[in-house]
Structure formats: C-alpha cells, structure tokens
FIVEXSE-364508 format. One record per residue: residue number from 1; x, y negated, z of N, C-alpha, C, O in turn. Coordinates in steps of 0.1 Angstrom, whole numbers, plus 5000, padded with zeros to 4 digits. Atoms other than C-alpha are relative to their C-alpha. Last residue first. Layout:
N
  resi    nX    nY    nZ   caX   caY   caZ    cX    cY    cZ    oX    oY    oZ
   NUM     X     Y     Z     X     Y     Z     X     Y     Z     X     Y     Z
...
***
This chain:
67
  resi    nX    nY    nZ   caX   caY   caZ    cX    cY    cZ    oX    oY    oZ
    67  4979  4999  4992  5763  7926  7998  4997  5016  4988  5006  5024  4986
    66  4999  4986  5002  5735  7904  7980  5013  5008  5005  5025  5005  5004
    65  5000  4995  4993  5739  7869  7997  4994  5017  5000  4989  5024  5009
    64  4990  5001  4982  5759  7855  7979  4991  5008  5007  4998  5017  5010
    63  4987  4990  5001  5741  7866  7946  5006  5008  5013  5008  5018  5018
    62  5001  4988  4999  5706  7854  7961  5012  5007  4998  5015  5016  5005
    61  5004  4996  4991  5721  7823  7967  5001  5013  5005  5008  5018  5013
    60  5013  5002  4991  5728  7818  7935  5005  5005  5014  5015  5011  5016
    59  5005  4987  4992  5767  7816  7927  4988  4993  5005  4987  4983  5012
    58  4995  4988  5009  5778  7786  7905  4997  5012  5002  4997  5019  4992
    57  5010  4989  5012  5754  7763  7922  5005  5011  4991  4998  5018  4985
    56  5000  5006  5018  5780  7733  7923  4992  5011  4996  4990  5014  4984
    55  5005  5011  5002  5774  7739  7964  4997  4994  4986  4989  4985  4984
    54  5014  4996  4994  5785  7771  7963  4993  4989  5000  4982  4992  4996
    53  5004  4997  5012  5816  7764  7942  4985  5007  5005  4978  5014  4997
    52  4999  5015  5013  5826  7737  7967  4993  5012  4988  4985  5006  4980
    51  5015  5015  4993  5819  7763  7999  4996  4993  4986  4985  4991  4982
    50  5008  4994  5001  5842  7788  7982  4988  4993  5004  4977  4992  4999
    49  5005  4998  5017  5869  7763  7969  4986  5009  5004  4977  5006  4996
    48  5007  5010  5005  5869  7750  8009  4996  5004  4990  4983  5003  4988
    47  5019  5002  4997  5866  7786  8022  4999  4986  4998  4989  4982  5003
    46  5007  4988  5010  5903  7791  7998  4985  4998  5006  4976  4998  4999
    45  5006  5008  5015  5918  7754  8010  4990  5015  4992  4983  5014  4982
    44  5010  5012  5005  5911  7767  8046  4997  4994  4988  4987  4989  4985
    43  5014  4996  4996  5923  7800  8046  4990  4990  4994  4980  4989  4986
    42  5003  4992  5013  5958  7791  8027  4986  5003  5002  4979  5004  4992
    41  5000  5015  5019  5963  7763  8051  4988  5008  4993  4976  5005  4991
    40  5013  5009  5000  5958  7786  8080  4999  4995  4990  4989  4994  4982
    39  5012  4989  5000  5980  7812  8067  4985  4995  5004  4974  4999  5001
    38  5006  4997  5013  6005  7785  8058  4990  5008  5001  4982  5006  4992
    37  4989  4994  5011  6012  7773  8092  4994  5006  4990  4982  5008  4992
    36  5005  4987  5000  5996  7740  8108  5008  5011  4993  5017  5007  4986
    35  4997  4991  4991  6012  7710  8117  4992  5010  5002  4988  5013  5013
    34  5017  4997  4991  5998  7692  8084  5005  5006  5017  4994  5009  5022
    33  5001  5017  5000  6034  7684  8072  4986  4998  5011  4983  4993  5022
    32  4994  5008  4992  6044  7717  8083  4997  4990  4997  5000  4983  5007
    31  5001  4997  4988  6018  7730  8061  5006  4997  5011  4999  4996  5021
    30  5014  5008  4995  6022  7711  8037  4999  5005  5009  4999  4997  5018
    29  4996  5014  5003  6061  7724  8031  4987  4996  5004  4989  4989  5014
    28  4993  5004  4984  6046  7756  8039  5002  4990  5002  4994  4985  5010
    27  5011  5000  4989  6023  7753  8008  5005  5002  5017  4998  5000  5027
    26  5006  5019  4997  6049  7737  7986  4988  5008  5008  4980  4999  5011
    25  4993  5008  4996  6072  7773  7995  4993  4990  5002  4992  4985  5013
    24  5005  4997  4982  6040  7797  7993  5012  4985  5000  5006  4975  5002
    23  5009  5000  4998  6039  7785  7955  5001  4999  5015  4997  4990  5021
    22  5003  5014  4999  6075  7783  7947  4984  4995  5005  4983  4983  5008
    21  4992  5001  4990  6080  7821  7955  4995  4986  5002  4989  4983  5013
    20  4988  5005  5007  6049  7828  7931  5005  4993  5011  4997  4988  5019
    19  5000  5013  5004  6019  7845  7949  5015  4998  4995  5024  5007  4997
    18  4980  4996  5003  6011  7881  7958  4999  4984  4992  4991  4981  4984
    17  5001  5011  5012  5975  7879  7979  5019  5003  4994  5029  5008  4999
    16  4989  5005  5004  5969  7907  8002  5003  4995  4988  5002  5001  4978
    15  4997  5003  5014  5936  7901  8013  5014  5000  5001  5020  4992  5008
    14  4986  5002  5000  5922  7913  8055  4999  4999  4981  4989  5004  4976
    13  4991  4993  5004  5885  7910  8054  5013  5000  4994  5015  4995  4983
    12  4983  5010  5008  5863  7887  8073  5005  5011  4996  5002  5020  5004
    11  5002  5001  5015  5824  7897  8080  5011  5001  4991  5012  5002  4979
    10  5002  4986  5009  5834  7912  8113  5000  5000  4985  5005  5008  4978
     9  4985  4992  5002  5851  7882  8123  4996  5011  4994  5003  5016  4985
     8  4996  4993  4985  5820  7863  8115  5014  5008  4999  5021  5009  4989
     7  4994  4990  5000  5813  7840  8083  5004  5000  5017  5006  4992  5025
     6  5004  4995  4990  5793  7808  8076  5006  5016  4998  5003  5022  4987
     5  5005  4994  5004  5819  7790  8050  4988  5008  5013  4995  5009  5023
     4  5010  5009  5010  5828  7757  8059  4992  5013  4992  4983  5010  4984
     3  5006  4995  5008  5852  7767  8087  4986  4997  4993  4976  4993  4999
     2  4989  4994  5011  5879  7742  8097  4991  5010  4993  4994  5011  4982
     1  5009  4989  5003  5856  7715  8112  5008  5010  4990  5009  5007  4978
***
C-alpha cells in the first residue's frame, strides 16, 4: 500500500526540494536496496511522516481539510 495519504493527481503538486549531496546518496543507496528509485522512496517516507503526524493529532482535521 504505497499511498497512506488520500490524494488525486490533481491534488499533487510538483516540490523542488534542495537536499545535502550525502542525503540523496543514502537514499539511492536504499533505494536500490528496496528496488525502487529515490523519487518513490522520497514520496513514500514524506506521505508516511504526513499520515503519522495526522494520526498524533498534530493537524485537526478541520486544518487539513481547509484549502
């Protein structure tokens, strides 16, 4: 189950993220371990933290779902 957040393609919006060289490196490195490539990785551990900090209540409801 790779998405944990409910989202549509429309909802999604391109992010360019600027990360430390060694950063993307140990996330390829998993990523080849996982046989996936970093852009999936990087999706999935970011709508796990967003699921997990929905679940801990940190954001009502109502927040999330104010656009």
């Amino acid at each position: 189950m790779r998405k944990s957040v409910n989202t549509s393609q429309d909802e999604m919006k391109p992010k360019l993220l600027h990360l430390p060289k060694d950063v993307i490196r140990i996330l390829s490195i998993k990523a080849a371990n996982d046989g996936t490539n970093v852009k999936a990785l990087m999706q999935n551990i970011l709508e796990k933290a967003a699921e997990q900090i929905k679940i801990d209540g940190v954001l009502s409801e109502e927040f999330i779902n104010n656009k």
